[in-house]
VONUNU-310051 format. One record per residue (C-alpha): residue number from 1; residue in three letters; x, y, z. Coordinates in nm, 3 decimals, padded with zeros to 5 digits, m for minus. Example, Ala and Ser with C-alpha at 12.3 -4.5 7.8 and 13.67 -1.06 7.14 Angstrom:
2
NODE | 1 | ALA | 01.230 | m00.450 | 00.780
NODE | 2 | SER | 01.367 | m00.106 | 00.714
% end
This chain:
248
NODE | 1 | UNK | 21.044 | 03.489 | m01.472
NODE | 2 | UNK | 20.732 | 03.279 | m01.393
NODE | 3 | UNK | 20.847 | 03.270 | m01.023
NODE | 4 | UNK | 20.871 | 03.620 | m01.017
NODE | 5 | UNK | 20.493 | 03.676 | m01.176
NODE | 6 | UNK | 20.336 | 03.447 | m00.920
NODE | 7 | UNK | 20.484 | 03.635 | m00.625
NODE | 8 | UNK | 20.395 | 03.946 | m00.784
NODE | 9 | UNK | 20.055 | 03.831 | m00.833
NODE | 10 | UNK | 20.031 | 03.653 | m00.443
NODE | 11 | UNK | 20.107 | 04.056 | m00.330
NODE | 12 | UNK | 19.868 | 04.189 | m00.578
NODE | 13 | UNK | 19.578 | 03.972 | m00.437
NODE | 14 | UNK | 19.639 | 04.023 | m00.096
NODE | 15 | UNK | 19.622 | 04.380 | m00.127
NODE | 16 | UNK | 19.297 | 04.356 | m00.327
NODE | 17 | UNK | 19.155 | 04.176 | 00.032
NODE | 18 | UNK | 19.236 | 04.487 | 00.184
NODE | 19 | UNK | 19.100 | 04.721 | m00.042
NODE | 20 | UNK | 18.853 | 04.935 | 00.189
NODE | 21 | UNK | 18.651 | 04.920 | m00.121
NODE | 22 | UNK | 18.593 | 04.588 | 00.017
NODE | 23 | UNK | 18.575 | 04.658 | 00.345
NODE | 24 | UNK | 18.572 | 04.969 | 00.570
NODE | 25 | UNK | 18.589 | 04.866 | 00.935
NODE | 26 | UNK | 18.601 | 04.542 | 01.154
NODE | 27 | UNK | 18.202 | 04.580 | 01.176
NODE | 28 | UNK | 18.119 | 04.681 | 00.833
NODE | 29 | UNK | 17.898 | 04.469 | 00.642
NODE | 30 | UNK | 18.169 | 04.330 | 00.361
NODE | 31 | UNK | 17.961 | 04.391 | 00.070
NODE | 32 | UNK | 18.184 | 04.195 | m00.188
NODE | 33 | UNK | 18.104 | 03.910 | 00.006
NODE | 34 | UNK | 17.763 | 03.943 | 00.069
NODE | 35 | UNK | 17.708 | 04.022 | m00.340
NODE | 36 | UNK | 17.916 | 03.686 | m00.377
NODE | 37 | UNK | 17.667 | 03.481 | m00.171
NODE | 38 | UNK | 17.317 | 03.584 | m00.228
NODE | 39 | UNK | 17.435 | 03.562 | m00.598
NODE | 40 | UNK | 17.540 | 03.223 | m00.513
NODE | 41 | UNK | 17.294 | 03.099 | m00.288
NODE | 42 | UNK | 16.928 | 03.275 | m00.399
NODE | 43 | UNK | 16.920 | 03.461 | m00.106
NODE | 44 | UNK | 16.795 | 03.848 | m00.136
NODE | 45 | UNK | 16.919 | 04.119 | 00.104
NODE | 46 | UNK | 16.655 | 04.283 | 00.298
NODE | 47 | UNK | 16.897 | 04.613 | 00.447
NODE | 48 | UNK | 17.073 | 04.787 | 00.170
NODE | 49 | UNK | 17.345 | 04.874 | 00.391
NODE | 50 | UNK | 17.254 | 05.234 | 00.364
NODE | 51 | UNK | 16.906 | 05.336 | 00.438
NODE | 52 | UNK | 16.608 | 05.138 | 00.580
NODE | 53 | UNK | 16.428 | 05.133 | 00.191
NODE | 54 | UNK | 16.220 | 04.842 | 00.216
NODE | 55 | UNK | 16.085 | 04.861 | 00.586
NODE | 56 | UNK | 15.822 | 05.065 | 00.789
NODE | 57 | UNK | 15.726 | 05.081 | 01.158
NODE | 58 | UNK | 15.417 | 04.832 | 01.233
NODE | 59 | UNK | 15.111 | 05.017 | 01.141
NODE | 60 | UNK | 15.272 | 05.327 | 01.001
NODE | 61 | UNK | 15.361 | 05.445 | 00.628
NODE | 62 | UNK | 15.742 | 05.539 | 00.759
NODE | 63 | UNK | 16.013 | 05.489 | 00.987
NODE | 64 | UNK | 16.108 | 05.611 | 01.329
NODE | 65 | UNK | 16.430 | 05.823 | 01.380
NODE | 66 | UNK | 16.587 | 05.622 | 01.669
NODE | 67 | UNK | 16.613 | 05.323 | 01.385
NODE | 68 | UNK | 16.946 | 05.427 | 01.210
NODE | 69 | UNK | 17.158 | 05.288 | 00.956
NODE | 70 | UNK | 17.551 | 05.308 | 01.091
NODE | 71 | UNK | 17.848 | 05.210 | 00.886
NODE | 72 | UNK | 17.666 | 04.903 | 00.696
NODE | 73 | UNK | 17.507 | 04.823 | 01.075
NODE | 74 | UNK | 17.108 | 04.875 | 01.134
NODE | 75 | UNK | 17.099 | 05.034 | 01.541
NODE | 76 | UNK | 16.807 | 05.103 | 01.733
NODE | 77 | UNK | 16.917 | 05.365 | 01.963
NODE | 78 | UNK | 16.768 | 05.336 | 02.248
NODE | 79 | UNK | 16.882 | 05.651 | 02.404
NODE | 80 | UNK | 16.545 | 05.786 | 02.444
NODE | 81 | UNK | 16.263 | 05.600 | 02.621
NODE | 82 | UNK | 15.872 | 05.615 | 02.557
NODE | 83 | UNK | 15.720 | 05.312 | 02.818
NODE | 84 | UNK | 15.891 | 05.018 | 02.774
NODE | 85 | UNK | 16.002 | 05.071 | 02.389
NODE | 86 | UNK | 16.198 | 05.390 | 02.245
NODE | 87 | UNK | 16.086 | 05.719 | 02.160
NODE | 88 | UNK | 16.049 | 05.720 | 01.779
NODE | 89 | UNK | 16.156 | 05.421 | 01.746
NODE | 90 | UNK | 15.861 | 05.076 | 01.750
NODE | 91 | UNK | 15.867 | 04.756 | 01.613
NODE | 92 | UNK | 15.960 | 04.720 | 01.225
NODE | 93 | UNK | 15.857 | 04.516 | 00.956
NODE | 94 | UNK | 15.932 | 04.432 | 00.582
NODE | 95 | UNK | 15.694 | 04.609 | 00.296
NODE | 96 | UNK | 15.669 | 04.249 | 00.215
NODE | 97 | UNK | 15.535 | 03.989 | 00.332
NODE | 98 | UNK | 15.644 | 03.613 | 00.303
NODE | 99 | UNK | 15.548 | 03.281 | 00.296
NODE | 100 | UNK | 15.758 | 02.960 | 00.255
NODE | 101 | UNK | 16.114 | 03.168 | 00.330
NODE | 102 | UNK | 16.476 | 03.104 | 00.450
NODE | 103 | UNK | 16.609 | 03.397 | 00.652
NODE | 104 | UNK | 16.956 | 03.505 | 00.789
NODE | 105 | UNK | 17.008 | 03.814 | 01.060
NODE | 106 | UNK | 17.330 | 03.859 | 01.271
NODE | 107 | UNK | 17.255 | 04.046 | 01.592
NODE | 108 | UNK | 17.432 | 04.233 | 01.878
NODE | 109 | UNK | 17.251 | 04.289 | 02.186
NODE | 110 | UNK | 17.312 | 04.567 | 02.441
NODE | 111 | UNK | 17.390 | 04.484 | 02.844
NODE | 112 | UNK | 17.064 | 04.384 | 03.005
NODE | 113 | UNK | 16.909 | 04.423 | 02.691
NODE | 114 | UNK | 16.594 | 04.289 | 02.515
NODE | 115 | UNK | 16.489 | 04.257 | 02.162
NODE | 116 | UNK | 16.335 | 04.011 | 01.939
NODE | 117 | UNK | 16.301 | 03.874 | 01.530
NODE | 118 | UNK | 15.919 | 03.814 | 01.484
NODE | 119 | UNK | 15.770 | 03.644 | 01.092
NODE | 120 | UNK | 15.456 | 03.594 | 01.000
NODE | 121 | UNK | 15.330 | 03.926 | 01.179
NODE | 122 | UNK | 15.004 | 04.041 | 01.001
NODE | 123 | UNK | 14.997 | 04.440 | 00.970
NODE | 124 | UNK | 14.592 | 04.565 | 01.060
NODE | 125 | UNK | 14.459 | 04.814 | 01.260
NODE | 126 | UNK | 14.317 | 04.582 | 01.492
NODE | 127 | UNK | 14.666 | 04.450 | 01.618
NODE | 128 | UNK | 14.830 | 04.672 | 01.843
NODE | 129 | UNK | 15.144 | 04.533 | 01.842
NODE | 130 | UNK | 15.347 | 04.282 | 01.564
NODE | 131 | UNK | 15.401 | 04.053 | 01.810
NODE | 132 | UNK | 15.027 | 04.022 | 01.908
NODE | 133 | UNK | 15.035 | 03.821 | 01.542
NODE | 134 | UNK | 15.387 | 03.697 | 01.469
NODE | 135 | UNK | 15.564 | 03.428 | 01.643
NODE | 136 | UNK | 15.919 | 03.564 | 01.810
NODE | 137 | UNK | 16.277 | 03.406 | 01.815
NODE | 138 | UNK | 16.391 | 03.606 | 02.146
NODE | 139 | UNK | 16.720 | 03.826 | 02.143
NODE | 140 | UNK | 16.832 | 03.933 | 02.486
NODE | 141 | UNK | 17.141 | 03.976 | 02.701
NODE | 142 | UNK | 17.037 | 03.631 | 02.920
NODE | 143 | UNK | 17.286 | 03.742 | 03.190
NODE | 144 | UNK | 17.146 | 04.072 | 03.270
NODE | 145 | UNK | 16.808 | 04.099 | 03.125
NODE | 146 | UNK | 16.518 | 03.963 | 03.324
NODE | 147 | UNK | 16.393 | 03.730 | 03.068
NODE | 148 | UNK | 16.688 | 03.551 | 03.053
NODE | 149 | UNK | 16.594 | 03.381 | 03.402
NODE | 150 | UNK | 16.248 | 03.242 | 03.259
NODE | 151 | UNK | 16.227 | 02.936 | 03.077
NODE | 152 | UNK | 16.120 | 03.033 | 02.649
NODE | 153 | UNK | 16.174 | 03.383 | 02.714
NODE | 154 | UNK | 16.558 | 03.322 | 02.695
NODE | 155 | UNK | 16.778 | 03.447 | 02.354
NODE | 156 | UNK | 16.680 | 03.178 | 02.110
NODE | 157 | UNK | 16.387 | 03.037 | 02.239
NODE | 158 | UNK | 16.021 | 03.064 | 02.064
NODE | 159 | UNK | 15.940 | 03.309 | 02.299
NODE | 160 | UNK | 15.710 | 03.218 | 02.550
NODE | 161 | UNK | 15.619 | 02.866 | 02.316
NODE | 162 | UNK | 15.961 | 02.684 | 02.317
NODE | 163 | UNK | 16.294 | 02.671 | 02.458
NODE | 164 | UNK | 16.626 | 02.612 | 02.287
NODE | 165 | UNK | 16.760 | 02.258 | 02.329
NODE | 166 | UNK | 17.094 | 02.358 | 02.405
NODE | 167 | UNK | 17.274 | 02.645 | 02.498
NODE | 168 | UNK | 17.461 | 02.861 | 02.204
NODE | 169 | UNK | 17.410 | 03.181 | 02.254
NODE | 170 | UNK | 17.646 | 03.471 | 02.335
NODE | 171 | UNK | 17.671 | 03.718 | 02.559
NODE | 172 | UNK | 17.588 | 04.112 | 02.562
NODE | 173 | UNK | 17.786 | 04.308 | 02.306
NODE | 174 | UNK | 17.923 | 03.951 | 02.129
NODE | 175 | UNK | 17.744 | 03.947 | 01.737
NODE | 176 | UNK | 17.491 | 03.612 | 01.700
NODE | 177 | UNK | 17.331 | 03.474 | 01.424
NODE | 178 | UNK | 16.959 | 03.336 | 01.422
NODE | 179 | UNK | 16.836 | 03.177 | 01.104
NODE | 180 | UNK | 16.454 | 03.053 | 01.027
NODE | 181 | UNK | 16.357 | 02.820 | 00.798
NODE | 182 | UNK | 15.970 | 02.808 | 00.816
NODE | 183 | UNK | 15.866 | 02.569 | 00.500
NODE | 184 | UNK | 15.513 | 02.453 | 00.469
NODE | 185 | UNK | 15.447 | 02.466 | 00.795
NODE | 186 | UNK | 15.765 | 02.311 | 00.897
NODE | 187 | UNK | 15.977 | 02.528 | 01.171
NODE | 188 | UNK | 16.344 | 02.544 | 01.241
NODE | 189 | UNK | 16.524 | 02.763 | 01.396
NODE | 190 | UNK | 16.922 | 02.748 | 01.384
NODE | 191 | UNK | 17.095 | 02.991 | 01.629
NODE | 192 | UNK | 17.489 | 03.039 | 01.589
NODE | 193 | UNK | 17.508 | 02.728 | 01.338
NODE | 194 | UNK | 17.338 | 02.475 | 01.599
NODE | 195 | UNK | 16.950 | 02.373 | 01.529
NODE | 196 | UNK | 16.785 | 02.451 | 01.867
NODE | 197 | UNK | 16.448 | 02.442 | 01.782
NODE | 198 | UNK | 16.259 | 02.214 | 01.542
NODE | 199 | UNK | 15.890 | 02.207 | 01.514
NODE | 200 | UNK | 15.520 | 02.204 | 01.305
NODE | 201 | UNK | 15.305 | 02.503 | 01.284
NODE | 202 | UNK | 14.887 | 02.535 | 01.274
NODE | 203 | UNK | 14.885 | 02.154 | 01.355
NODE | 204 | UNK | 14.670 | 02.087 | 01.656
NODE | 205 | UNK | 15.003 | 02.075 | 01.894
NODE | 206 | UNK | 15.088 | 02.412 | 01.812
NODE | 207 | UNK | 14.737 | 02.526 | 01.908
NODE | 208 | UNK | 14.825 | 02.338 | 02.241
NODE | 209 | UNK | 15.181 | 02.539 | 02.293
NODE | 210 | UNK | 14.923 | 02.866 | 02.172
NODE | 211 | UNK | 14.655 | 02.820 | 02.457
NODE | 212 | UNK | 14.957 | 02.766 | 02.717
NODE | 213 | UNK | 15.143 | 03.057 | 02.669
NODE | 214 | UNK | 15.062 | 03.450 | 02.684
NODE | 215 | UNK | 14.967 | 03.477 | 02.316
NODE | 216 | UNK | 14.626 | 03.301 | 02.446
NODE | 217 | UNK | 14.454 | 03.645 | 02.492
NODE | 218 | UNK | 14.512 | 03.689 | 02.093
NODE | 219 | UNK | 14.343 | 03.454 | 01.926
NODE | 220 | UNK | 14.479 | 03.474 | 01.580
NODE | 221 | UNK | 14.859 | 03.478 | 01.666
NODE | 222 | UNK | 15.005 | 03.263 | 01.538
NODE | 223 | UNK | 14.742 | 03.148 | 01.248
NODE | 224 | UNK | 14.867 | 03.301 | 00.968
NODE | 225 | UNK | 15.076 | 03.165 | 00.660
NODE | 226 | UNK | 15.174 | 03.508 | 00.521
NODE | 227 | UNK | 15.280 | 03.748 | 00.686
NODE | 228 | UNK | 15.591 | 04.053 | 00.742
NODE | 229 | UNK | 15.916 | 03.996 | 00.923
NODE | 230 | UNK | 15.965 | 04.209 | 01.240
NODE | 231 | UNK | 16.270 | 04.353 | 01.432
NODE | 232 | UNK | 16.134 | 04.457 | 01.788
NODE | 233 | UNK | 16.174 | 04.772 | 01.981
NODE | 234 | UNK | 16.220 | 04.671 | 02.320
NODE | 235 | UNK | 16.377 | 04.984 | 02.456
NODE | 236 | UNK | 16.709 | 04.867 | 02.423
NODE | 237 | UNK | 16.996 | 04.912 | 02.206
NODE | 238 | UNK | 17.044 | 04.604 | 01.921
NODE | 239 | UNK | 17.252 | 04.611 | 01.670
NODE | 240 | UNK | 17.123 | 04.400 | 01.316
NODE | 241 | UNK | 17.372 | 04.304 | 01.030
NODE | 242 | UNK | 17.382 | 04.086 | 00.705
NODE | 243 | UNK | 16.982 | 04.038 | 00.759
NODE | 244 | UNK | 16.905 | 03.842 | 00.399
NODE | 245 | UNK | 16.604 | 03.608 | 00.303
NODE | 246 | UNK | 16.544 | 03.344 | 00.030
NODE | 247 | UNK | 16.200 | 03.251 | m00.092
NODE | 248 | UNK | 16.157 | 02.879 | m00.063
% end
């Protein structure tokens, strides 16, 4: 009889795995687990999995149309072009802004596509752009996109401030995950479970990697210690899952 309960409850569990209460599709965001693990570990979703509550284009009050919410995934469809970004679309950023944080974002990049993770990006109407504020961790198809031939403007790299020390990244249409812990002034930034990048902000080497790069012509990028994170429009599809932050 007890033989018979345990492989009665082995089947019952391993249909409860499969319940698409669970889980709906292959690239659905598995919400039981996700529930599980910022329970677990402190860290706070920032996507619902449903709408875009909790996020606003830079400088605006709401959010463009071309940023939609699909099956648990967060798509900028890039279908329809305005310059070099998307037609209703721009950069994005939190309603709040952050500190000393820990955050988490799995991303899918399009072919020959560009796109980018930005923190610390201070929201004023004298900054045209987030990323005229915020440093960026770069996402891009390396292969086919044309910053993947220059050195820091590659997937993973600081963008235009440092490169990756090794090469992790995957290719066009393959999900990656970019985490940054930014602590005191202390950097890291872990792509696909390898630390690539390890460094110190506001200290007087940063302002060095600052005045050498493009960011030069802005001189408060990079300065501040608060600030929203940002998920560029760079007139390309990118696809953004399981994007979650802890406050350190």
């Amino acid at each position: 009889m007890k033989k018979l309960n345990l492989v009665l409850f082995a089947v019952i569990a391993i249909c409860g795995c499969n319940s698409p209460a669970t889980k709906t599709a292959a690239t659905d965001i598995d919400t039981a687990a996700i529930a599980k693990d910022t329970a677990d570990t402190g860290f706070t979703p920032l996507f619902d999995g449903k709408t875009t509550n909790g996020w606003h284009t830079y400088g605006k009050t709401g959010i463009g149309k071309s940023w939609k919410m699909e099956n648990g995934l967060l798509h900028l469809d890039a279908s329809k072009k305005a310059d070099w970004q998307t037609a209703d679309g721009g950069d994005i950023v939190t309603d709040n802004e952050y500190d000393n944080f820990y955050l988490k974002v799995e991303w899918k990049i399009s072919r020959a596509g560009n796109s980018g993770i930005m923190f610390y990006v201070k929201e004023d109407p004298k900054y045209e752009y987030a990323w005229h504020t915020g440093p960026e961790t770069q996402v891009a198809d390396n292969k086919e996109n044309e910053d993947g031939k220059l050195i820091k403007h590659r997937a993973g790299d600081l963008y235009d401030l440092i490169s990756l020390s090794k090469e992790v990244v995957k290719p066009a249409g393959v999900w990656n995950k970019t985490e940054v812990i930014a602590n005191n002034g202390k950097l890291d930034i872990v792509v696909n479970g390898e630390k690539v990048i390890s460094t110190t902000l506001w200290d007087d080497n940063w302002k060095k990697l600052v005045a050498g790069s493009k960011f030069k012509e802005w001189p408060d990028f990079g300065t501040f210690r608060k600030g929203r994170i940002a998920l560029q429009d760079h007139g390309a599809d990118v696809w953004f899952r399981n994007v979650e932050i802890k406050k350190l």
